[in-house]
N, C-alpha and C positions, 0 to 999 in steps of 0.2 A: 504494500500500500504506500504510494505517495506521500511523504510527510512526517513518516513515523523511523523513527531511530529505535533498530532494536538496543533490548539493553540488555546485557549478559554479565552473570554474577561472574567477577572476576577481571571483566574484563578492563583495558587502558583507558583512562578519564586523564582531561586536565583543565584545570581552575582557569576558566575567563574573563575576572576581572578580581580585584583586590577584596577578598572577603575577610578577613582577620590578618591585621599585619604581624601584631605583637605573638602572635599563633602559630605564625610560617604559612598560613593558608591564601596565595597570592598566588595572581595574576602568570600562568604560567608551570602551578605547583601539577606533579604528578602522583595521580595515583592508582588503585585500583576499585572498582565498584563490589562493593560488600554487599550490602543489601538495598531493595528498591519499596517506597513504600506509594501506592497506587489508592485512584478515585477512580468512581465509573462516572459519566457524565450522563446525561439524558440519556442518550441513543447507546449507551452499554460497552463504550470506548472507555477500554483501561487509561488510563492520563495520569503520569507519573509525577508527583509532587514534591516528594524530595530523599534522598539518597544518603545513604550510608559508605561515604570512599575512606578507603587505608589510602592517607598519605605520611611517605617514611621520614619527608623533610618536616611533618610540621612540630609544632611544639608537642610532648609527650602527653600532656594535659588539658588541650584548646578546648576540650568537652568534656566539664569532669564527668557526665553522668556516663561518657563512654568510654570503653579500652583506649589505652595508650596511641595516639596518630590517628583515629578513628572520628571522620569528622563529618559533620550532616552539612548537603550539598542541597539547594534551591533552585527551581529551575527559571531559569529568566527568559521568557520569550521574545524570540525573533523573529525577522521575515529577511529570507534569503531570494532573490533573483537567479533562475535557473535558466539556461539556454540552450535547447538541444542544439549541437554541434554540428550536426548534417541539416534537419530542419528550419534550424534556425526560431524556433517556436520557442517560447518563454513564457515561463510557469511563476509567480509568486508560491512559494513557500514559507508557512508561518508556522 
């Protein structure tokens, strides 16, 4: 489907804008996806609201309520401009 980023536990994540500086949690940080936590909307579309990522640069304690480097991720929505290459057809994506 059009739009939709799968997400896989485990999988490579990284921080898009300055979330906790004093934390290590910045613009840039790498980590991995631990857990994902999901809302249905009307029409029964899972919609991802916010994220469980091990990052191993940030502070040991950014969350005390979590394990060590374990930090909750927000999702901030965009709209991307897509152009098929042969067609030349172009898609908003948000």
């Amino acid at each position: 489907m059009l739009g939709c980023l799968p997400l896989v536990s485990d999988m490579p994540v990284m921080v898009g804008e300055n979330f906790n500086v004093k934390g290590r949690i910045v613009n840039g940080s790498e980590g991995h996806l631990k857990h994902i936590r999901y809302e249905n909307d009307k029409a029964h579309h899972a919609l991802a609201r916010s994220a469980v990522v091990t990052i191993p640069d940030s502070a040991p304690l950014a969350f005390l309520d979590l394990p060590p480097h374990d930090c909750v991720i927000l999702p901030k929505p965009i709209s991307i401009k897509v152009t098929h290459p042969i067609s030349n057809r172009t898609l908003m994506v948000k």
